[in-house]
C-alpha positions as CSV (number, residue, x, y, z in Angstrom):
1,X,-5.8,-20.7,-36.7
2,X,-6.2,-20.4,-40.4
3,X,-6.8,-16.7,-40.5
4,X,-6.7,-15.2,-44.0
5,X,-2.7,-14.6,-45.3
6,X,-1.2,-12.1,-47.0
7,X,-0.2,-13.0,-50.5
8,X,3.5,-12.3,-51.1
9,X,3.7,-12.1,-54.7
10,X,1.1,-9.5,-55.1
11,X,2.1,-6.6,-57.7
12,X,1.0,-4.0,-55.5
13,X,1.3,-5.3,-52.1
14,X,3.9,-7.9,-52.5
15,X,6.7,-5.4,-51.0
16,X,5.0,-4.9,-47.6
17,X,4.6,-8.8,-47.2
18,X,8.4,-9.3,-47.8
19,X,9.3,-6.5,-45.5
20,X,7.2,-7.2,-43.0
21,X,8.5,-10.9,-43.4
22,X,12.2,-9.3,-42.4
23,X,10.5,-7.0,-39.5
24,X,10.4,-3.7,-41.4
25,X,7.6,-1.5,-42.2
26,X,7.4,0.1,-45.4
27,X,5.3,2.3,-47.2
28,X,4.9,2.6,-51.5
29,X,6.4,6.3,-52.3
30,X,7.0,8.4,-55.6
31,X,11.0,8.6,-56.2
32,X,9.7,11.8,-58.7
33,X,7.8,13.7,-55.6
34,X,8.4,12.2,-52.4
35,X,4.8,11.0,-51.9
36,X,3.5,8.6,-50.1
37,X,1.1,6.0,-52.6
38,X,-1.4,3.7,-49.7
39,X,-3.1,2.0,-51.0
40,X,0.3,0.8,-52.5
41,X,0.5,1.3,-56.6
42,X,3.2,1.1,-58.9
43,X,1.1,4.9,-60.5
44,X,1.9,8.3,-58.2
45,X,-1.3,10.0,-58.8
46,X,-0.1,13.4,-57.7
47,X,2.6,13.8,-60.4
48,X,1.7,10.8,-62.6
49,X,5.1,9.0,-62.6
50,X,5.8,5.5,-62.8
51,X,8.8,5.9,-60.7
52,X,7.8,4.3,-57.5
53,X,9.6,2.4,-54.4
54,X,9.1,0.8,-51.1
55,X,10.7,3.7,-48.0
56,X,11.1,2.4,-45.2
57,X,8.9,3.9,-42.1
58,X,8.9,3.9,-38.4
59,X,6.2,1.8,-36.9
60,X,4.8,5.3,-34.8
61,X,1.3,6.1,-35.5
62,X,-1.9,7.8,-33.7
63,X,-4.7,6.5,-33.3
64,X,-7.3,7.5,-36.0
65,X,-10.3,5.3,-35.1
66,X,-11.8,2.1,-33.9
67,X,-14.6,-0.5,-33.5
68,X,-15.0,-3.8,-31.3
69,X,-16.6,-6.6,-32.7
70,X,-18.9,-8.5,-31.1
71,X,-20.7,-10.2,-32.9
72,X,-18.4,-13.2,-34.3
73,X,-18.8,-13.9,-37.8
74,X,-15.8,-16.4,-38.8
75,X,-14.7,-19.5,-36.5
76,X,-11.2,-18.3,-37.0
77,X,-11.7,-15.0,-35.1
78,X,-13.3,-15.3,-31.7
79,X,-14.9,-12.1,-30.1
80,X,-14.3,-9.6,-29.0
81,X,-12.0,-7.9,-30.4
82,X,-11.1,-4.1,-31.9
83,X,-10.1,-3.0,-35.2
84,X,-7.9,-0.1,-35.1
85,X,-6.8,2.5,-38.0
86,X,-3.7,4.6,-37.4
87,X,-2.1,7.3,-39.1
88,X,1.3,7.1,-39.4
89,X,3.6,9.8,-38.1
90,X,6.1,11.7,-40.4
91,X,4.5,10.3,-43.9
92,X,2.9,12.8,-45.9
93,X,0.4,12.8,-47.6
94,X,-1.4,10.8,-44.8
95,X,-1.0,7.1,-44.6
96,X,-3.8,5.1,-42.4
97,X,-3.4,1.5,-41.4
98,X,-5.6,-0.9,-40.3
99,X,-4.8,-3.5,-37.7
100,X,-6.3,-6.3,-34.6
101,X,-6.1,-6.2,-31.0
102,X,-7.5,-9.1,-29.3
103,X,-10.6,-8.3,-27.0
104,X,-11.6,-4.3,-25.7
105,X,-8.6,-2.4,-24.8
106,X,-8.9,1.0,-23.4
107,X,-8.2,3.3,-26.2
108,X,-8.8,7.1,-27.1
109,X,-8.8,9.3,-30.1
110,X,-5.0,10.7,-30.9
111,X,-3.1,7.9,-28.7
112,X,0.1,6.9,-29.2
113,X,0.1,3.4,-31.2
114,X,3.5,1.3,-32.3
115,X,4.0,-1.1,-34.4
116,X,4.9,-5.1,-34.3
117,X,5.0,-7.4,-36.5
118,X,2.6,-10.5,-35.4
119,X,2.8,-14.0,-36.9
120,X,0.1,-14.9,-39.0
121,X,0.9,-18.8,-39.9
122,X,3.0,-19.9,-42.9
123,X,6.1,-18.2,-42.2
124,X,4.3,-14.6,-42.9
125,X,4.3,-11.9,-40.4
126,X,1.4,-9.0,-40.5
127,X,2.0,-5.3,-38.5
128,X,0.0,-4.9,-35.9
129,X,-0.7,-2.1,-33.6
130,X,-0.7,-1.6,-30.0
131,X,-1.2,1.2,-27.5
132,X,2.3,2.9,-26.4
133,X,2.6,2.0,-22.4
């Protein structure tokens, strides 16, 4: 498939693609505070310093919300399938990522979700989310 690919070099995002690439999960984070920056950015707007890194993360998350698409729109991903956004556990402030679970799987606000990483062409690997059995 020629899904759309992360782009490794990015400023801002560049750090998750290469971790993700080594099977880690990462998050941005102030060295000054402590906090968490997702959307990722080099800036910590809570106390304005440019002292930032990538922290590693466990891949645990809840389940924050959801929608299955129906309706396809691209020949490169066939319906259905769901959208998910977790929160990640143990990150403050809150950090939500999104990921794709092929077709309708049976899901409820507040689950249990892990992390893997999924191949995504090109050498690149993407995290994903599943349901925890």
């Amino acid at each position: 498939m020629a899904r759309f690919q992360p782009v490794p070099h990015d400023r801002d995002t560049g750090g998750l693609f290469e971790a993700t690439a080594e099977g880690r999960l990462v998050i941005r984070a102030c060295k000054a505070c402590g906090s968490a920056l997702h959307p990722p950015v080099a800036y910590c707007r809570y106390c304005a310093s440019w002292d930032t890194d990538w922290r590693d993360v466990e891949g645990r998350a809840r389940l924050y919300a959801w929608t299955t698409v129906t309706h396809q729109v691209h020949p490169d991903y066939p319906t259905p399938y769901t959208v998910v956004l977790v929160e990640l556990e143990a990150v403050t402030p809150v950090v939500r990522m999104v990921g794709y679970i092929d077709g309708v799987p049976d899901l409820r606000a507040g689950m249990a979700m892990e992390a893997y990483f999924a191949a995504s062409g090109d050498g690149q690997r993407l995290p994903q989310w599943r349901p925890v059995p």
